[in-house]
PAZAPA-4460 file (N, C-alpha, C; in steps of 0.05 Angstrom, whole numbers, plus 32768, in hexadecimal, padded with zeros to 4 digits):
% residues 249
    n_x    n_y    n_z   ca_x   ca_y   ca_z    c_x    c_y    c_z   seq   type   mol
   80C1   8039   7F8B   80BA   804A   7FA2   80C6   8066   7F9F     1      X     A
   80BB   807D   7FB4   80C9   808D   7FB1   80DF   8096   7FC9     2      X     A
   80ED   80A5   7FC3   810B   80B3   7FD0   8108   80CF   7FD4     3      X     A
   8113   80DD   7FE6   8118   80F8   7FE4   8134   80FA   7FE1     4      X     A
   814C   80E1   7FF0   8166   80E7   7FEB   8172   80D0   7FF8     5      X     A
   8186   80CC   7FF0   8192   80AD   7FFA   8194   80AB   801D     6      X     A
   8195   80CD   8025   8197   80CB   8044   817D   80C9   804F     7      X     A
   8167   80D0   8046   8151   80BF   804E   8144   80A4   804E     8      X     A
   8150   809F   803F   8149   8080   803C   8159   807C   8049     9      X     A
   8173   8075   804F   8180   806D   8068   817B   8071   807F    10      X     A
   816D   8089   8081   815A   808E   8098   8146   807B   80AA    11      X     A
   813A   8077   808E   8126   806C   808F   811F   804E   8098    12      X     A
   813C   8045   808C   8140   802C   8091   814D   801D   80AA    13      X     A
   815C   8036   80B8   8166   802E   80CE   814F   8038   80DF    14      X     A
   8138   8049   80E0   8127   803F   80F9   8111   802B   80F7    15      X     A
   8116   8006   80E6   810F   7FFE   80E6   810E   7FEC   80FD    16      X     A
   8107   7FDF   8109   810D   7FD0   811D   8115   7FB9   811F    17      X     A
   8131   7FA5   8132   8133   7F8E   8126   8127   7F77   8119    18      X     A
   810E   7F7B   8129   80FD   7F64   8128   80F0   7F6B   8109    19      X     A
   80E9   7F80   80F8   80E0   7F88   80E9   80EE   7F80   80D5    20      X     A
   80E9   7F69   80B0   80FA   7F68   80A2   8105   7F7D   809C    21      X     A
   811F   7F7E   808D   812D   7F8E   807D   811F   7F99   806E    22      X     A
   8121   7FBE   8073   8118   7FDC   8069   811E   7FD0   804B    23      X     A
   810B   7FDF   8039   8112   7FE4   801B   812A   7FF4   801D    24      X     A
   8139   7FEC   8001   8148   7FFE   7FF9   8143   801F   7FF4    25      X     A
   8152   802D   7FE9   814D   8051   7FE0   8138   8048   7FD6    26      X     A
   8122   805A   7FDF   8109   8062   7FC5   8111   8075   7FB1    27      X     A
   80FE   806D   7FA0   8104   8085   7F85   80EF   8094   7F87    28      X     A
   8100   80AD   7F7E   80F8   80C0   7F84   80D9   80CA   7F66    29      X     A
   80C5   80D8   7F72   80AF   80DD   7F69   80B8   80E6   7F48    30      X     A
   80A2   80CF   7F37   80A8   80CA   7F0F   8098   80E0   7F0B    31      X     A
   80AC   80E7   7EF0   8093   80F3   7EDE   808C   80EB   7ECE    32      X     A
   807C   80F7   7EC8   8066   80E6   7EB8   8069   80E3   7E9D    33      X     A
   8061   80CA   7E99   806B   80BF   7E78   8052   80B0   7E75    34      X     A
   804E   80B4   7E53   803B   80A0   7E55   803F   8081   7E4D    35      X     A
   8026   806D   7E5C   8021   8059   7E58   8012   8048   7E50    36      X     A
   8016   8030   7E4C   7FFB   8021   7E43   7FF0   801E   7E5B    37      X     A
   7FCC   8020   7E64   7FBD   8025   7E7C   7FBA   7FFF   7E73    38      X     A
   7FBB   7FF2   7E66   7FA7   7FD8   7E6A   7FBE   7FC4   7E75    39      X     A
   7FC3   7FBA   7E93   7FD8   7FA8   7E9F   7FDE   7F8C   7E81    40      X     A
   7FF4   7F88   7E82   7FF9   7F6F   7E78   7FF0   7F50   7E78    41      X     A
   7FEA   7F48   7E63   7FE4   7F26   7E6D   7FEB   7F25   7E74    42      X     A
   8008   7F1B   7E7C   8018   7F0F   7E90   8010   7F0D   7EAD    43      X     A
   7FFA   7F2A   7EB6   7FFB   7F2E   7ED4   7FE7   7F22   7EE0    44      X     A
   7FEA   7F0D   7EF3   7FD6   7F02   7EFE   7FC6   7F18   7F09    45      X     A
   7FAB   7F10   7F08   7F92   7F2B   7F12   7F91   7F28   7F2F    46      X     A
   7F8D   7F2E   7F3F   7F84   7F31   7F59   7F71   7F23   7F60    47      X     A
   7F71   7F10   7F76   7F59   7F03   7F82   7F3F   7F19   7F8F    48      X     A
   7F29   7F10   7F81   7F11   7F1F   7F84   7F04   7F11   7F9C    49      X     A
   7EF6   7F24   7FA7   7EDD   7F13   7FC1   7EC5   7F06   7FAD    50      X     A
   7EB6   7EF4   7FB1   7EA6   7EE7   7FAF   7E8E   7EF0   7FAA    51      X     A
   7E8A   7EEA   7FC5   7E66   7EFA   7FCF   7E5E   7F18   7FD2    52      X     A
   7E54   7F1A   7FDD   7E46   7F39   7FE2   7E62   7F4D   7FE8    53      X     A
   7E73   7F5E   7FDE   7E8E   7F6B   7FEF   7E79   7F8F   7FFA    54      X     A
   7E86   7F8B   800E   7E81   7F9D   8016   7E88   7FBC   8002    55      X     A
   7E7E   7FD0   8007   7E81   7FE0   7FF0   7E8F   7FF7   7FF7    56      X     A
   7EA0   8002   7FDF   7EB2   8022   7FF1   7EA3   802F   8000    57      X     A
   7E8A   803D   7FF8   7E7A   804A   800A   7E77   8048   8027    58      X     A
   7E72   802D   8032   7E6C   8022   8049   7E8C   8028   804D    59      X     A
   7E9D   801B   8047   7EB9   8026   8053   7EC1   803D   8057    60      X     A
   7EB7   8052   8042   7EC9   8069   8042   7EB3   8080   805D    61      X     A
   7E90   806D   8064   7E86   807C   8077   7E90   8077   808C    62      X     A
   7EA2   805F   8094   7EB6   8065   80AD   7EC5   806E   80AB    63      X     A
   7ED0   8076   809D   7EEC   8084   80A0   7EE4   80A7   80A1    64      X     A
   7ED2   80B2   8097   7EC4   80CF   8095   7ED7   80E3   80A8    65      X     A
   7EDD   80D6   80C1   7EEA   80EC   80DC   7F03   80DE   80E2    66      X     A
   7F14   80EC   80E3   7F33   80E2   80EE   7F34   80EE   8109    67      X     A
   7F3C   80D7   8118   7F50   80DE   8131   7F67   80D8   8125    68      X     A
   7F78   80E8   812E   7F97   80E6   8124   7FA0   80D7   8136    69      X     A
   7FB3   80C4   812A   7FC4   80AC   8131   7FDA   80BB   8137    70      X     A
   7FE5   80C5   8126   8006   80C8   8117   8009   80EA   8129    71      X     A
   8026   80EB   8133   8028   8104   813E   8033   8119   812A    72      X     A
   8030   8117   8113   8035   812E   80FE   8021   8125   80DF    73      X     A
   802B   812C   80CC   801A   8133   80B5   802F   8127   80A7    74      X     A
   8029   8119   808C   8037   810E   807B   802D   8117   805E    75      X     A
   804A   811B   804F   8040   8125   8034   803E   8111   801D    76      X     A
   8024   811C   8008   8022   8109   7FF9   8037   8106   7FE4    77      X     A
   804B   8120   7FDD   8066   810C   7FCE   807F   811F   7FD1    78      X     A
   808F   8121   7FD1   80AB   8132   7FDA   80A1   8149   7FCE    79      X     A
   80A4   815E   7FE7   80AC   8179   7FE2   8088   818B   7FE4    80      X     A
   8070   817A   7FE7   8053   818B   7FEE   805A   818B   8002    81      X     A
   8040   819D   800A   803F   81A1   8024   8032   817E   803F    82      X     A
   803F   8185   804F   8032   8165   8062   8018   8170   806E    83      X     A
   7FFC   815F   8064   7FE9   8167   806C   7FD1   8151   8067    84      X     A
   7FE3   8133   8070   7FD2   8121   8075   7FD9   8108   8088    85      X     A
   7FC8   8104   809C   7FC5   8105   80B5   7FC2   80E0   80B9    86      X     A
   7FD2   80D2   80BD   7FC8   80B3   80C9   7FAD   80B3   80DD    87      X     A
   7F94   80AE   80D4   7F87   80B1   80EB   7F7E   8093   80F2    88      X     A
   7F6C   8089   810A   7F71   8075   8115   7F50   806C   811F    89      X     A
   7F46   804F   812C   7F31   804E   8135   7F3B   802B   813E    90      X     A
   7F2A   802B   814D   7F30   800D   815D   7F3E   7FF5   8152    91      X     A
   7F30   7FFA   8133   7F38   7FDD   8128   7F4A   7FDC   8114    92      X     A
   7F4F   7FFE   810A   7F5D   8006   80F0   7F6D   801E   80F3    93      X     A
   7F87   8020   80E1   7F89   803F   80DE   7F85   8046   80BC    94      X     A
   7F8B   805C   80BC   7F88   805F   809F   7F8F   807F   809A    95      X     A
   7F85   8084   807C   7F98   809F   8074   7F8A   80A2   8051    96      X     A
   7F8A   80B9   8052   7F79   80C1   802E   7F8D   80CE   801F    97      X     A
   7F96   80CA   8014   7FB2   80CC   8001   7FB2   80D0   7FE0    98      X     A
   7FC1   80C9   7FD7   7FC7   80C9   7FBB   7FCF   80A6   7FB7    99      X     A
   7FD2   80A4   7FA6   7FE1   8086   7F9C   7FF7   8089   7F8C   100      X     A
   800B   8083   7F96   802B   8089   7F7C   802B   8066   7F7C   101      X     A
   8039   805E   7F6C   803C   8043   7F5B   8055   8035   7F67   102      X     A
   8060   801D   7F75   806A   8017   7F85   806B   7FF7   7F6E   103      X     A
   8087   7FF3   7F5A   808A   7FE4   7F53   80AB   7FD7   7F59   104      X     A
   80B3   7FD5   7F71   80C8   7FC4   7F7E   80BC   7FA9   7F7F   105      X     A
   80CC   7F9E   7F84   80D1   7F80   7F8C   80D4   7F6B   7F76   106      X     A
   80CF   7F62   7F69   80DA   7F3B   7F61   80D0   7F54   7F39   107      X     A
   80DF   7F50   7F2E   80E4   7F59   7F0D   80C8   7F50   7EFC   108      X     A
   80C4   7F5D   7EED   80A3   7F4C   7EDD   80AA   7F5E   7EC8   109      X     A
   809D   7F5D   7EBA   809C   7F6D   7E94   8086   7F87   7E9D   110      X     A
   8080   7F8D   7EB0   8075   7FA9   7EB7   8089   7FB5   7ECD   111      X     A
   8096   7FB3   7EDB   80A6   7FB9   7EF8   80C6   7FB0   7EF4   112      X     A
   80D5   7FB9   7EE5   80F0   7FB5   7EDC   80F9   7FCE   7EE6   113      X     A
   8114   7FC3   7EDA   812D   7FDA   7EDC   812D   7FF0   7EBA   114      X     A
   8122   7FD8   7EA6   8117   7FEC   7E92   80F9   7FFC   7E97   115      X     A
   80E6   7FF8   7EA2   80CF   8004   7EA0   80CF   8016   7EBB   116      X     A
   80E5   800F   7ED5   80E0   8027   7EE0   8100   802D   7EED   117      X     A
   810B   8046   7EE9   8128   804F   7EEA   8138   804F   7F07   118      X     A
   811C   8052   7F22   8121   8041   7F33   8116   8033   7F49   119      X     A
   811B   8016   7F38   8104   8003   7F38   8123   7FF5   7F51   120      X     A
   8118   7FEA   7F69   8126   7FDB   7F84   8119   7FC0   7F77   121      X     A
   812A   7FA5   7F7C   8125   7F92   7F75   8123   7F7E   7F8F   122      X     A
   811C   7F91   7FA5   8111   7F87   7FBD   80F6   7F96   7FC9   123      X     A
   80F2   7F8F   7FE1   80D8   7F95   7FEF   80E0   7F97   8012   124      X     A
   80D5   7FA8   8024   80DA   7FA7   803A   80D1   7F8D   8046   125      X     A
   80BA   7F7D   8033   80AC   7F68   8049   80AF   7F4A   8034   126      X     A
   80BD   7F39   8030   80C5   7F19   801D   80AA   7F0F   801F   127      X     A
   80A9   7EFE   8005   809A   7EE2   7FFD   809F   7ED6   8014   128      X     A
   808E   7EBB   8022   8094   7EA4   8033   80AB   7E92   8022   129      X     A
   80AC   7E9E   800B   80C9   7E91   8004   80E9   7EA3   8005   130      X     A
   80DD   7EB7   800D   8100   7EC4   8014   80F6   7EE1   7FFD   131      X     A
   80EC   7ED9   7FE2   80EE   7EE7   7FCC   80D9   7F05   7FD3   132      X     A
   80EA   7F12   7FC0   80DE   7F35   7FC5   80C2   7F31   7FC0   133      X     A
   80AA   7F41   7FCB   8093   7F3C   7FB6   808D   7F39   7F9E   134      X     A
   807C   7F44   7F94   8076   7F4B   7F73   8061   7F5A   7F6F   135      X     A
   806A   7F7B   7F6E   805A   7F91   7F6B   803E   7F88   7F4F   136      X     A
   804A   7F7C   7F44   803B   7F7B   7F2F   8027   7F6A   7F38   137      X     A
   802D   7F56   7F41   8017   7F3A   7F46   8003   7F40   7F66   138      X     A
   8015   7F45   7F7A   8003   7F45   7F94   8001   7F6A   7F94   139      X     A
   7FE6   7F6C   7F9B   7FDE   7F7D   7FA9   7FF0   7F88   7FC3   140      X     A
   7FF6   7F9B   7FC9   8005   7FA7   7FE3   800A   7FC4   7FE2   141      X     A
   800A   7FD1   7FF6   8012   7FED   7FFD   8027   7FF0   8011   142      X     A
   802F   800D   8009   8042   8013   8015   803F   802C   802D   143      X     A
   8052   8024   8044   8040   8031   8062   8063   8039   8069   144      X     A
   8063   8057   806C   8081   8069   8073   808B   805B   8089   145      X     A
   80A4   8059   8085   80B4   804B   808F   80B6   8057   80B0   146      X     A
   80B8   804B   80CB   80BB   805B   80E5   80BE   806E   80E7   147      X     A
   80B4   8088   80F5   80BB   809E   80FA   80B4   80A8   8110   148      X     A
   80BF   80C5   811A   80AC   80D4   8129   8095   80D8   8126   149      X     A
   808A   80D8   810D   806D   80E0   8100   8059   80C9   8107   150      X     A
   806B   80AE   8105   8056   8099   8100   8065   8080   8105   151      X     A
   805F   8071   8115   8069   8051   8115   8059   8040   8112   152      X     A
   8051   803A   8101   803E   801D   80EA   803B   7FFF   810A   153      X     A
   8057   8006   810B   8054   7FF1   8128   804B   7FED   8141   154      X     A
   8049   8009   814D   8034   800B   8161   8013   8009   8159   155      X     A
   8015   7FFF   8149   7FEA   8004   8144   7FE9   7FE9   8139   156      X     A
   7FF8   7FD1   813C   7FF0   7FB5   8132   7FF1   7FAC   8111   157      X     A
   800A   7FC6   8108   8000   7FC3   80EF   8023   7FBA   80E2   158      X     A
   8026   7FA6   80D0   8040   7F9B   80CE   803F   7F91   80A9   159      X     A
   804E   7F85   809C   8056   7F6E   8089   8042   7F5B   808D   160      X     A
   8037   7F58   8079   8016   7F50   8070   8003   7F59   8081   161      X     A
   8004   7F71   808E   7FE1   7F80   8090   7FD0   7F7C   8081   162      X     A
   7FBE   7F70   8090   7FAA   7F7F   806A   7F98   7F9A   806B   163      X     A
   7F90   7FA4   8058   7F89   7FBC   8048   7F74   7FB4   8037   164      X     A
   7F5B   7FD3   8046   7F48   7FD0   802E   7F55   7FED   801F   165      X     A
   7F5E   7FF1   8003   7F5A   8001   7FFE   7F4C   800B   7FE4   166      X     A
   7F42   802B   7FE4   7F2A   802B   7FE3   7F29   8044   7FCD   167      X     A
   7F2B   8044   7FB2   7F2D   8059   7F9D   7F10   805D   7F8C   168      X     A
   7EFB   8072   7F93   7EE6   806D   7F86   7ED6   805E   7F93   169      X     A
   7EC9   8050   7F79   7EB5   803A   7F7C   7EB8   801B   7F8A   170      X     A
   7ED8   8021   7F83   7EE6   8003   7F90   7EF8   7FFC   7FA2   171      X     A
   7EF3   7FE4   7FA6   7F03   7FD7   7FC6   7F18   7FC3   7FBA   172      X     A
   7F2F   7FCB   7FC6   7F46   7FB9   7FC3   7F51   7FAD   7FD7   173      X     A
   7F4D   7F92   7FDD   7F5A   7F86   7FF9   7F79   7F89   7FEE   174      X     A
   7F8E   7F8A   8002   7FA8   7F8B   7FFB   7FB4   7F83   8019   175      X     A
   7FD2   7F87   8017   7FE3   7F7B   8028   7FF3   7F99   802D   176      X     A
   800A   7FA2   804C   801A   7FA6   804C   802D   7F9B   8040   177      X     A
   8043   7FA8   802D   8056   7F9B   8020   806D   7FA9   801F   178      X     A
   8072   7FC5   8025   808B   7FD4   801F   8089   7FE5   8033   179      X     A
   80A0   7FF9   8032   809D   8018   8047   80AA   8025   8030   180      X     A
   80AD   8038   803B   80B6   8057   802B   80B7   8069   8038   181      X     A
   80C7   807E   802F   80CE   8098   8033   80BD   80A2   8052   182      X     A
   80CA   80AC   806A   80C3   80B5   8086   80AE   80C7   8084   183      X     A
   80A9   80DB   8075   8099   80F0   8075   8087   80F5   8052   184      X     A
   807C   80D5   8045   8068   80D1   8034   805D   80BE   8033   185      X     A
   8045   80C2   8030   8029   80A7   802A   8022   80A7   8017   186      X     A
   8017   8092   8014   8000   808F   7FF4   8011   8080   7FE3   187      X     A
   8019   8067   7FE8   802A   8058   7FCF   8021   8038   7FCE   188      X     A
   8019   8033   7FB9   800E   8017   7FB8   801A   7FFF   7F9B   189      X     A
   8015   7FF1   7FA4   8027   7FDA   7F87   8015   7FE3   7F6C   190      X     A
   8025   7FDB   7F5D   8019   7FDC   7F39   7FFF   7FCA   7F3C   191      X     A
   8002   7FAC   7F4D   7FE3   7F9C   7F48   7FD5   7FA7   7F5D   192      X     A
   7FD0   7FBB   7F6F   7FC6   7FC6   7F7D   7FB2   7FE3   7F67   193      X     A
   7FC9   7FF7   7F5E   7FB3   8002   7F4C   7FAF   7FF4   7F36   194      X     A
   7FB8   7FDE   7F2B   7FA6   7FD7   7F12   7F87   7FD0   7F18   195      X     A
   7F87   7FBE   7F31   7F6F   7FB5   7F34   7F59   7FCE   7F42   196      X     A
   7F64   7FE2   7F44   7F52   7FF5   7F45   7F50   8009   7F31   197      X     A
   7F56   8004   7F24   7F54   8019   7F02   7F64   802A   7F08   198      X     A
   7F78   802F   7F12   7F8C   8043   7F12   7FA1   803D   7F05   199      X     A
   7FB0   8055   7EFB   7FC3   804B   7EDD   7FDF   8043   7EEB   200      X     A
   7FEB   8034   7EE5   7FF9   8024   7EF8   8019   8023   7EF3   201      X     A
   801B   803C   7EDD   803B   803D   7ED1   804A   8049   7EE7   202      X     A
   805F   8034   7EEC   8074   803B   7F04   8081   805F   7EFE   203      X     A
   807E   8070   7EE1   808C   8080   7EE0   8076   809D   7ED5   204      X     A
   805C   808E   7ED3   804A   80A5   7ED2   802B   80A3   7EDB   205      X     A
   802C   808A   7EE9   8012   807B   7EF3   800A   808A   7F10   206      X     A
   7FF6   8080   7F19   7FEA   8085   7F30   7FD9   80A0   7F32   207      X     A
   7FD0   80AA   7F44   7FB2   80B8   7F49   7FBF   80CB   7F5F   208      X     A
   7FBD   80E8   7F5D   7FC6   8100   7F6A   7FAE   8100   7F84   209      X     A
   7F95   80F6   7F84   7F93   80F4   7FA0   7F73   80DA   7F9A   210      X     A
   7F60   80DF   7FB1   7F52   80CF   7FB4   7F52   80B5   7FC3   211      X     A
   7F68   80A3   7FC7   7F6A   808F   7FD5   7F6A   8091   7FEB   212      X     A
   7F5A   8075   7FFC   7F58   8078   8013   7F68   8059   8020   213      X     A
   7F77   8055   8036   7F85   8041   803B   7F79   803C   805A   214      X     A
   7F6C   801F   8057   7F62   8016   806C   7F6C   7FFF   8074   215      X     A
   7F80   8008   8089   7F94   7FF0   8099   7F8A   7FE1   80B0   216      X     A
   7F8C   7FC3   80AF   7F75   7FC0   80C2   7F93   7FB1   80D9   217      X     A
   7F88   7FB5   80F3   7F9D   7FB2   810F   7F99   7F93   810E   218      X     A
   7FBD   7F93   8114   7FB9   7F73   8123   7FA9   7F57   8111   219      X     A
   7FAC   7F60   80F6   7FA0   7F4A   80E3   7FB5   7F46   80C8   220      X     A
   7FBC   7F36   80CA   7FDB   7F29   80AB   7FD0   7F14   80AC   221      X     A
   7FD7   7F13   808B   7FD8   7EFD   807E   7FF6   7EF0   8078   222      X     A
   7FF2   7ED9   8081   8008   7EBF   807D   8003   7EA6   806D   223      X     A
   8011   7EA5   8054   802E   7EB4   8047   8027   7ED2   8046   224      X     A
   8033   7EE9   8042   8024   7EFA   803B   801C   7EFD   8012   225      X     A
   802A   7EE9   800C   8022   7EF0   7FEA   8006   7EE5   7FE6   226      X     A
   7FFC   7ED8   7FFD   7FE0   7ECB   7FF6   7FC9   7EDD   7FF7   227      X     A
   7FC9   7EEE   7FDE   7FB4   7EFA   7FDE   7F8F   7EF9   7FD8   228      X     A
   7F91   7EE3   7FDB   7F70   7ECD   7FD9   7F72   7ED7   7FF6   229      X     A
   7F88   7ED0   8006   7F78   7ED1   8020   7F73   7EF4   802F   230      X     A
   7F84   7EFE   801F   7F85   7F12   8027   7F68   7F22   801F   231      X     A
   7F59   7F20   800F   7F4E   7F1F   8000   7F30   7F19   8017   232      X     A
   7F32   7EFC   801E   7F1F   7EEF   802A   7F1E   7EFD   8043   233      X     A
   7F40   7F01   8058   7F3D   7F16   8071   7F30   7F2A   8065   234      X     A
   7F39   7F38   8057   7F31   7F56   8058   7F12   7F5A   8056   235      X     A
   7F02   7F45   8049   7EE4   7F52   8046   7EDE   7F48   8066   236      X     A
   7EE7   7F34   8074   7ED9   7F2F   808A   7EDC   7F45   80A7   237      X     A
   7EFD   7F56   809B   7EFD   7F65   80AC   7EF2   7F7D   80A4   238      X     A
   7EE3   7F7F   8087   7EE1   7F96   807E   7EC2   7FA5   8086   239      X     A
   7EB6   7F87   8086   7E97   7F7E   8090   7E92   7F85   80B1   240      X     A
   7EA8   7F7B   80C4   7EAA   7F80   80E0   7EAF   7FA5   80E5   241      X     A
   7EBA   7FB2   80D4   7EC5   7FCA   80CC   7EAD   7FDD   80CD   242      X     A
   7E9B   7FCF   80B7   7E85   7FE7   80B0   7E60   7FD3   80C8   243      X     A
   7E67   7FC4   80D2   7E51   7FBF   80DB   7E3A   7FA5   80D8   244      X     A
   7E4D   7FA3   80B5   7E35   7F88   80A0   7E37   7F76   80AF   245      X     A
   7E27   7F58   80B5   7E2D   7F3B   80B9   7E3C   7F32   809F   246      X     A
   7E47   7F26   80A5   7E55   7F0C   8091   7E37   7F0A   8078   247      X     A
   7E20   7EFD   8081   7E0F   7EF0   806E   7E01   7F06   8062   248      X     A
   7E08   7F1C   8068   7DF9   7F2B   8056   7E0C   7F42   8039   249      X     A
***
């Protein structure tokens, strides 16, 4: 994740709320870029795919076209631009068009280490149904700025396993709420989040300077949240209720 300074992240973490698990640790602060191998490892389990007909970016991204703003300020896409992107909001979703930085905390794998990224948190704001950090590498999940004046993730039904269509291009990625970050930046998503959308996924020079679109849907988690089949299975049905389609078509 990223940081602007140890006193923000402390920040950050104390306007979490009790009921809310335990804030990530410091984010790290925005990589430069190095290069990597773009093709994920055997090792990484792939992402559960939809089935039948999925609804398509297009149809998603023609709802989203007009923002009403949610959020009472502007959030920047990585320490130190200017803030000039807007949470906007609609009955059933909020959402936000961003960049993607590479978000490899939680549970150690042979892509998301303490060797492959310098600072790599070996936790997550939101646990496995077994206690354990996620696994940036294996589940799909994004990361949504930690409470603020700008924005509270918690007033709009949105918590630790949300699900998410999100939406780069040609393709749709169901995903989960899984982390927070930094008070005043958006756009951060797990390593199996951009792999399965062709985005290059190195914790220290990976991810996409803009394009992404993050579609949070209200009042809908998945439990456990690592079960991403189901997440997977919610998200096209809410993705379908979203743009208009029936289920059977």
């Amino acid at each position: 994740m990223r940081v602007q300074s140890l006193t923000l992240a402390a920040a950050s973490a104390a306007l979490l709320a009790p009921t809310t698990p335990p804030a990530a640790p410091p984010q790290a602060a925005w990589r430069a870029a190095l290069p990597a191998p773009t093709t994920p490892p055997a090792a990484t389990r792939q992402p559960a795919t939809w089935r039948g007909n999925p609804v398509s970016a297009a149809d998603l991204l023609a709802e989203v076209r007009n923002c009403t703003p949610v959020s009472r300020g502007r959030y920047r896409s990585d320490s130190g631009v200017p803030a000039s992107i807007p949470v906007c909001g609609t009955r059933d979703a909020v959402f936000w068009k961003a960049d993607m930085d590479i978000d490899c905390d939680g549970r150690p794998g042979p892509r998301c280490n303490r060797r492959t990224d310098p600072y790599f948190s070996d936790s997550t704001a939101y646990a496995q149904s077994d206690g354990r950090p996620l696994s940036a590498e294996r589940l799909p999940f994004i990361v949504v700025p930690a409470p603020s004046r700008i924005w509270d993730y918690r007033e709009h039904g949105v918590g630790g396993g949300s699900v998410v269509a999100v939406v780069h291009r040609n393709r749709v990625q169901y995903a989960v709420v899984g982390d927070t970050g930094p008070q005043d930046v958006i756009g951060e998503a797990s390593y199996a989040t951009a792999t399965a959308l062709g985005i290059h996924a190195d914790p220290q020079g990976g991810g996409t300077p803009s394009g992404v679109t993050y579609i949070v849907f209200k009042n809908a988690r998945v439990s456990p949240i690592e079960d991403h089949a189901a997440a997977v299975t919610t998200g096209e049905r809410l993705a379908r209720q979203f743009v208009g389609t029936p289920l059977g078509e």
